[in-house]
VEXLOVEX-621037 format. One record per residue (C-alpha): x, y, z; residue number from 1; residue in one letter. Coordinates in nm, 2 decimals. Each point is the difference from the previous one (the first is absolute). Layout:
# VEXLOVEX-621037
[[X, Y, Z], NUM, a]
...
This chain:
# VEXLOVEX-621037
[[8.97, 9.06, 12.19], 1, x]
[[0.02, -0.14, -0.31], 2, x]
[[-0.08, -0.32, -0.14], 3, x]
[[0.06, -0.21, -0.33], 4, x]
[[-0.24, -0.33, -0.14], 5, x]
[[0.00, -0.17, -0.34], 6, x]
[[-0.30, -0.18, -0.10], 7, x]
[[0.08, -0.27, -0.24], 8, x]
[[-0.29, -0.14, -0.22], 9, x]
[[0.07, -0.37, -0.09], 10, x]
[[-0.17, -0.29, -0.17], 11, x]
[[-0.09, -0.11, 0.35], 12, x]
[[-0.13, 0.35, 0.10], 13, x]
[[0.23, 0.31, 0.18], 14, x]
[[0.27, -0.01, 0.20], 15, x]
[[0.09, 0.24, 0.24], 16, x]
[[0.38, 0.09, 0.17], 17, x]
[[0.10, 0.32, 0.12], 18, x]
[[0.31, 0.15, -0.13], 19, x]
[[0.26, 0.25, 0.09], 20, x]
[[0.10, 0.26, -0.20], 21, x]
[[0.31, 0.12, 0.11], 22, x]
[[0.22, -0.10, -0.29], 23, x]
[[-0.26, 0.13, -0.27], 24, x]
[[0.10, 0.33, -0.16], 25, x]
[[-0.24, 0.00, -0.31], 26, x]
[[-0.33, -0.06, -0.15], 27, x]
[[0.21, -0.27, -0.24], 28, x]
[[0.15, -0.19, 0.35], 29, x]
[[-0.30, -0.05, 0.16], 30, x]
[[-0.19, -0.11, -0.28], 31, x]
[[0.26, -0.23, 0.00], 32, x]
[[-0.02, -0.11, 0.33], 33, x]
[[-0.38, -0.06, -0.09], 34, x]
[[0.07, -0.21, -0.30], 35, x]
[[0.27, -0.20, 0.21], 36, x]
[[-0.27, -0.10, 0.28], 37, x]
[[-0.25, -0.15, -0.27], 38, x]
[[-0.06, -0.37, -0.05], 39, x]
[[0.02, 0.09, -0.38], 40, x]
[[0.16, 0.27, -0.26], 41, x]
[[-0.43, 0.06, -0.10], 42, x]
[[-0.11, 0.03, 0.36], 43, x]
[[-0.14, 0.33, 0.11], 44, x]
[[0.14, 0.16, 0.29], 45, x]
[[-0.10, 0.26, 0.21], 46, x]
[[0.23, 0.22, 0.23], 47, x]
[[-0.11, 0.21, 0.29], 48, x]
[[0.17, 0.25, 0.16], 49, x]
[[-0.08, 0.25, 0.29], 50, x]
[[0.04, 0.25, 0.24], 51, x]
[[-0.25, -0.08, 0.30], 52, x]
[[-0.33, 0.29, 0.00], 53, x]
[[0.23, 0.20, -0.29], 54, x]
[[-0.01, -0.15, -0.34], 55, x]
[[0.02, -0.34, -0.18], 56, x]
[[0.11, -0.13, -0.33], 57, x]
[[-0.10, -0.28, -0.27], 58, x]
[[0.23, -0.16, -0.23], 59, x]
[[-0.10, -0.25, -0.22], 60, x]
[[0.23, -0.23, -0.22], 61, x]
[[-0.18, -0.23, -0.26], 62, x]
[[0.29, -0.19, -0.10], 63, x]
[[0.28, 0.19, -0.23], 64, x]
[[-0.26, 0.26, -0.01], 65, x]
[[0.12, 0.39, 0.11], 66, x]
[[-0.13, 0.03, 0.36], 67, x]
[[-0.34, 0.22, 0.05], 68, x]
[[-0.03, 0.24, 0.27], 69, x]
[[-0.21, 0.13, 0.26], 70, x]
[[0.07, 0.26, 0.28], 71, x]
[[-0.24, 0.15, 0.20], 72, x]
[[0.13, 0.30, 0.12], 73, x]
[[0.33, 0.14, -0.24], 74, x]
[[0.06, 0.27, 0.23], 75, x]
[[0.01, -0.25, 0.35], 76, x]
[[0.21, -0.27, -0.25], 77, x]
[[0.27, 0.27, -0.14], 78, x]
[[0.13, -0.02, 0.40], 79, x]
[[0.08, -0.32, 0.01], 80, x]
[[0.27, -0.20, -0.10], 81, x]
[[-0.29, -0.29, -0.12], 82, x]
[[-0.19, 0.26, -0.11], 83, x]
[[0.25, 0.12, -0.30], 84, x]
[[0.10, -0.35, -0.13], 85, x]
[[-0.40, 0.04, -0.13], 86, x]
[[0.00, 0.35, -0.08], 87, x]
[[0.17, -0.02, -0.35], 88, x]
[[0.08, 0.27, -0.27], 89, x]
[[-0.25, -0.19, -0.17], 90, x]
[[-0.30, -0.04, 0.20], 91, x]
[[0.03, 0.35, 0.08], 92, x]
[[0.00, 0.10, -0.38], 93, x]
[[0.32, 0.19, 0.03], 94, x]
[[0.33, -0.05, -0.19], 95, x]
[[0.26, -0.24, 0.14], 96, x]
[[0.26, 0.15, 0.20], 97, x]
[[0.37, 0.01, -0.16], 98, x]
[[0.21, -0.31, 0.10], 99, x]
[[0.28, 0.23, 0.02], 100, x]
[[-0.13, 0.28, 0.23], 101, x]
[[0.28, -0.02, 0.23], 102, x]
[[0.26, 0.09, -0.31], 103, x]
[[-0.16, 0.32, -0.05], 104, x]
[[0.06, 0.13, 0.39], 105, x]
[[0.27, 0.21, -0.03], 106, x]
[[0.30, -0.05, 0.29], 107, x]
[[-0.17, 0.36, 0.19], 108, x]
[[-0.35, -0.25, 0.02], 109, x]
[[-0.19, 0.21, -0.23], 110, x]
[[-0.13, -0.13, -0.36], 111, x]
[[0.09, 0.10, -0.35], 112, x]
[[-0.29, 0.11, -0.23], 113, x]
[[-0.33, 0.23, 0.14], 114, x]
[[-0.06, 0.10, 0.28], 115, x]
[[-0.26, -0.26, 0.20], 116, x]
[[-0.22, 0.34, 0.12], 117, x]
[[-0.05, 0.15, -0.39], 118, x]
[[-0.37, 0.06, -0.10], 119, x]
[[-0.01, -0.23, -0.30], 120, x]
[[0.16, -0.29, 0.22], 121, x]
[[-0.22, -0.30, 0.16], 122, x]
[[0.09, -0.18, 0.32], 123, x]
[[0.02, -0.32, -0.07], 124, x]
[[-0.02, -0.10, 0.38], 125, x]
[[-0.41, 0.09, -0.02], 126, x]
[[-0.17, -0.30, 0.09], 127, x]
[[-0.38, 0.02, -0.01], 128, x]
[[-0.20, -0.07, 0.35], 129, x]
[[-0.26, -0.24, -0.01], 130, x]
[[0.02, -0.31, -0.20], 131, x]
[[0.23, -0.03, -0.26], 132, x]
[[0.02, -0.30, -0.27], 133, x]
[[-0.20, -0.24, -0.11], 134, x]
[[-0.35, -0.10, 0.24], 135, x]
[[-0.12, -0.26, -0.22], 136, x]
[[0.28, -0.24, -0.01], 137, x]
[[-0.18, -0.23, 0.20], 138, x]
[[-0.34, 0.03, -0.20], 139, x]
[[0.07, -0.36, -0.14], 140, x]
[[-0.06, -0.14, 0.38], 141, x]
[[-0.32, 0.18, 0.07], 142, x]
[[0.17, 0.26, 0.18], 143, x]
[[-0.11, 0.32, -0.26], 144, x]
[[0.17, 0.35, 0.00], 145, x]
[[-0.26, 0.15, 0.22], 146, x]
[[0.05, -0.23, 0.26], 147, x]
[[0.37, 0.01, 0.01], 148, x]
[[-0.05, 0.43, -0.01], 149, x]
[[-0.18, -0.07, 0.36], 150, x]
[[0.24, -0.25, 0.15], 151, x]
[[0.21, 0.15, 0.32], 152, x]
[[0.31, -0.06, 0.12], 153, x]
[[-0.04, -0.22, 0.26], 154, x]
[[-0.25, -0.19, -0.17], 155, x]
[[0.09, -0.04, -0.37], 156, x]
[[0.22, -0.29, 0.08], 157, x]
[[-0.31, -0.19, 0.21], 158, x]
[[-0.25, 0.10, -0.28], 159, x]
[[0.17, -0.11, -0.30], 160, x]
[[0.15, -0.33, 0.16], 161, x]
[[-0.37, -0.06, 0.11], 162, x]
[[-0.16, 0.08, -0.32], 163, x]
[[0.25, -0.27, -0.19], 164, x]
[[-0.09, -0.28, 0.29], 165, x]
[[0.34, 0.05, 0.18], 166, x]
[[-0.04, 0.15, 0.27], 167, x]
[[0.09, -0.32, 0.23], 168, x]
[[0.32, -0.03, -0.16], 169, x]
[[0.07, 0.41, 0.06], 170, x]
[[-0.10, -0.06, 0.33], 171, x]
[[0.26, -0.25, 0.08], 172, x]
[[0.28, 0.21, -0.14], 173, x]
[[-0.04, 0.31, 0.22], 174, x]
């Protein structure tokens, strides 16, 4: 089971709504989503996604800011839908794939160029296990790398919504 929440900092304090994310393709749409649901274009934003007892993912907007990431388990996140919207070319330090890799299939379904099996080639579907991205992003909110390396799955979302004084509004969203 899956389940989405953004967690709004505001003047007043955070906010908290749960989300669905069925219409969100990319990194760039549901950073959008985030900046959409703040009180204000400089309000912070956090976005959780997660795959009950598997794996669970940070976002974090600041305003027009790109998003920063967090996954905690690459490997568990690459099989999910919600899982590849945060598993970009770029926090994976590999080189965007071409827009236009469906022009290259020839009509027989195979591509032009080398071979995907060659020695010198790299797959460019290796996603690391373990955590992946960035562990401090929260670091700002007293919740330090270290701490965010320990969290689990089906408590990250409890933990850090405690640890910012929402946990009450979480609570009332589930």
């Amino acid at each position: 089971m899956y389940f989405a929440a953004l967690l709004a900092r505001t003047d007043d304090g955070w906010e908290a709504s749960d989300t669905e994310l069925d219409d969100v393709e990319t990194l760039d749409e549901l950073a959008e989503l985030a900046r959409e649901s703040a009180a204000s274009d400089d309000d912070t934003v956090l976005v959780y996604v997660g795959q009950e007892g598997a794996w669970f993912g940070l976002v974090r907007v600041d305003g027009e800011d790109d998003p920063r990431v967090f996954v905690s388990d690459g490997t568990r996140a690459k099989r999910s839908a919600y899982g590849e919207i945060l598993l970009t070319d770029e926090l994976l330090g590999r080189e965007p794939e071409a827009a236009d890799a469906l022009d290259q299939l020839d009509l027989d379904g195979t591509e032009d160029g080398p071979a995907e099996d060659d020695d010198d080639s790299v797959s460019t579907d290796a996603v690391p296990s373990g955590p992946v991205g960035e562990a401090g992003l929260l670091a700002d909110f007293g919740i330090d790398a270290v701490t965010v390396l320990k969290l689990t799955p089906d408590d990250a979302l409890g933990d850090i919504a405690d640890a910012l004084g929402c946990a009450d509004l979480l609570e009332a969203i589930r």
